[in-house]
C-alpha positions in Angstrom: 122.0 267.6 154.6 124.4 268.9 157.1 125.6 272.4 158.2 126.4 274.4 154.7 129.4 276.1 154.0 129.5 279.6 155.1 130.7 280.5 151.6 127.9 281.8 148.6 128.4 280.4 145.5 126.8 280.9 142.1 124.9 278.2 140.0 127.5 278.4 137.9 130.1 277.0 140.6 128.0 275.1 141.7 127.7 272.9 138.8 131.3 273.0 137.9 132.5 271.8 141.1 130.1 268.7 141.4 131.6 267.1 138.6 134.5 267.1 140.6 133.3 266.5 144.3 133.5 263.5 146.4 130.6 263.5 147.7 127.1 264.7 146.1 125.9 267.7 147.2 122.7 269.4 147.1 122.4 273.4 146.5 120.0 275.5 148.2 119.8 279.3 147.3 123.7 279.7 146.9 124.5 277.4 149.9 125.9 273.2 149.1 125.5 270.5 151.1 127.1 267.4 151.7 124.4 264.9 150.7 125.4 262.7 153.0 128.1 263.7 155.1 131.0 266.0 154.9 133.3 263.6 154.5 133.4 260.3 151.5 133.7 257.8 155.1 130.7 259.1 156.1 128.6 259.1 152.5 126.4 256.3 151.9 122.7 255.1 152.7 121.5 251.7 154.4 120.8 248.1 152.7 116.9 248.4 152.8 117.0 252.4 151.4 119.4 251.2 148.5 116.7 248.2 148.1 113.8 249.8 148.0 115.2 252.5 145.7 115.7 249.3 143.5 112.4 248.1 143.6 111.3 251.2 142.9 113.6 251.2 139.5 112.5 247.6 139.0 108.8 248.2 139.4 108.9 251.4 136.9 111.4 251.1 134.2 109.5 249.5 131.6 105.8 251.1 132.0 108.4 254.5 132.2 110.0 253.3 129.1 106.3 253.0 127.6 105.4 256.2 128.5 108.2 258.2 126.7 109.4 259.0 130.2 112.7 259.5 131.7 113.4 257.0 135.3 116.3 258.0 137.0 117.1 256.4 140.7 119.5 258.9 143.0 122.4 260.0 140.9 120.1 262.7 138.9 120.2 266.3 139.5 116.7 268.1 139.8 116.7 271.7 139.6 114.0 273.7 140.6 114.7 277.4 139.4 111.6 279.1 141.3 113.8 277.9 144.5 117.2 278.5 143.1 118.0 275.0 144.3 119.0 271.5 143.3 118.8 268.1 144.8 119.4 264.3 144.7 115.9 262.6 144.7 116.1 258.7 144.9 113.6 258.4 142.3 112.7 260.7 139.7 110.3 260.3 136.7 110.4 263.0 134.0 108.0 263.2 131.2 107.3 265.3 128.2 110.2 267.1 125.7 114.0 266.6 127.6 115.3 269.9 128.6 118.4 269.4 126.7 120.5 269.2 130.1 123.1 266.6 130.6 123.1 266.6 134.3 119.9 267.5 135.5 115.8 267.9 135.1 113.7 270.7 135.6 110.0 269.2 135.0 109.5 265.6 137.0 106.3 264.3 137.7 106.9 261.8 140.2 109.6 262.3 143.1 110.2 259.9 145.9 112.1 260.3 148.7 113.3 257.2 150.9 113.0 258.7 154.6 116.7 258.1 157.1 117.6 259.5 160.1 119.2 262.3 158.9 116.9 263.4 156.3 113.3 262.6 157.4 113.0 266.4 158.6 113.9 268.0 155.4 112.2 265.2 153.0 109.0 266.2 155.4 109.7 269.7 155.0 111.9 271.7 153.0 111.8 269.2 150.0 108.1 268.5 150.1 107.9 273.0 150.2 110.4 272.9 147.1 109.1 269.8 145.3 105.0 270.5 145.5 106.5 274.2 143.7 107.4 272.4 140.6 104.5 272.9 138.2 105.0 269.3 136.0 104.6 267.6 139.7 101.9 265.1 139.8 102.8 263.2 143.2 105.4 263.2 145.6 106.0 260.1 147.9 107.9 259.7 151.1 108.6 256.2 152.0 109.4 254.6 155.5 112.5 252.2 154.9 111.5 250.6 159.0 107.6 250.1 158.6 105.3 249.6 155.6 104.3 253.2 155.0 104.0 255.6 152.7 103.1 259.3 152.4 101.8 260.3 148.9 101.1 263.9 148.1 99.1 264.0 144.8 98.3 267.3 142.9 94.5 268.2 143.5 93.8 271.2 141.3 95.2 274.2 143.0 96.4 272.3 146.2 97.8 268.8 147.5 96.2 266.0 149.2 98.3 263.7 151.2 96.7 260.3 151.5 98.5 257.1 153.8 99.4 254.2 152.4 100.5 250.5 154.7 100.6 246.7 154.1 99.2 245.5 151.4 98.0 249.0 149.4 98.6 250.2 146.1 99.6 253.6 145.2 97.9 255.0 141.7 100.4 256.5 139.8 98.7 259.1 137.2 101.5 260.4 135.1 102.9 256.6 134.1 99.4 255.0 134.3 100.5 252.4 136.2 99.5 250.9 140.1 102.5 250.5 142.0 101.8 248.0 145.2 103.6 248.5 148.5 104.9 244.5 148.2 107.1 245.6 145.0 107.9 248.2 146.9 108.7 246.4 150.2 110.3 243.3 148.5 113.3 242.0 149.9 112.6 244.8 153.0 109.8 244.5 154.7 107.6 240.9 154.4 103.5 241.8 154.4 103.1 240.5 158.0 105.5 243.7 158.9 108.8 241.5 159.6 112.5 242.5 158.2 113.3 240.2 155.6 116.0 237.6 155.7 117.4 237.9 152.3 116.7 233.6 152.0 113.7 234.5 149.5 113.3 234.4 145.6 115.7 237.0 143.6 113.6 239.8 142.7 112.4 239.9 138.5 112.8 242.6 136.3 
């Protein structure tokens, strides 16, 4: 997120407007901003976090699909009331009754963040501060895109433990029931031995 505007608006605005924007924009107690720049020429995110927001999507869709659960991968709208606040997460998973909402969700259980440059601050910070406030939250991953890593904060009664994950791991996934390995995850990215892939390997399956 970038500098906000210096102007206040209301919820209400807020919503009305992003239908409209060119860019996505996230809203933080009355302030918007630019998701990924201020400007459509600068929006956009890299070839391995758009990939491994895939897998992510590839990996979950059915067992979410199971579950009665709702996957949605960067273009959904979470709102967090107790922050007065919305944002973009690359991958969402909401479970339960729908909130009736067309264009966001209030009670996720799973949030992942894909760590850049620009936002590997605020995903460490602010959002982890706004996301571990949601009470439906069961874990809440930040995920290298340069390095097989991954920092999962799981729900442990009143507080959060934050355990490491690298190479080969797995990552147990409570709310969907379902073990999520770092090569689905990695595919296409990052091979096991830590190298960048070439994109000459086997097409990903569904």
């Amino acid at each position: 997120m970038s500098d906000p505007a210096l102007q206040v608006i209301s919820v209400e605005e807020y919503l009305r407007t992003e239908q409209e924007s060119p860019v996505k924009r996230e809203y933080v107690d009355g302030f918007v901003y630019p998701l990924h720049g201020a400007t459509r020429a600068q929006a956009g995110t890299s070839k391995a976090h758009m990939r491994i927001t895939l897998n992510f999507v590839l990996a979950l869709d059915t067992k979410a699909t199971r579950a009665g659960c709702r996957l949605y991968a960067a273009d959904m709208k979470l709102r967090i009331e107790g922050k007065n606040s919305f944002y973009y997460p690359d991958v969402m998973v909401a479970c339960g009754q729908d909130n009736g909402e067309e264009y966001y969700e209030t009670d996720p259980c799973l949030l992942v963040e894909v760590l850049s440059k620009r936002t590997a601050a605020i995903d460490r910070h602010a959002k982890y501060h706004a996301y571990t406030s949601i009470p439906s939250l069961q874990m809440y991953l930040i995920v290298s895109q340069s390095e097989r890593r991954i920092l999962a904060y799981q729900r442990a009664g009143d507080g959060w433990r934050l355990t490491q994950y690298g190479g080969t791991g797995s990552i147990s996934l409570a709310c969907l029931g379902h073990t999520l390995t770092l090569d689905e995850v990695y595919r296409g990215v990052i091979d096991p031995a830590g190298s960048a892939a070439t994109g000459s390997g086997t097409p990903p399956q569904a």
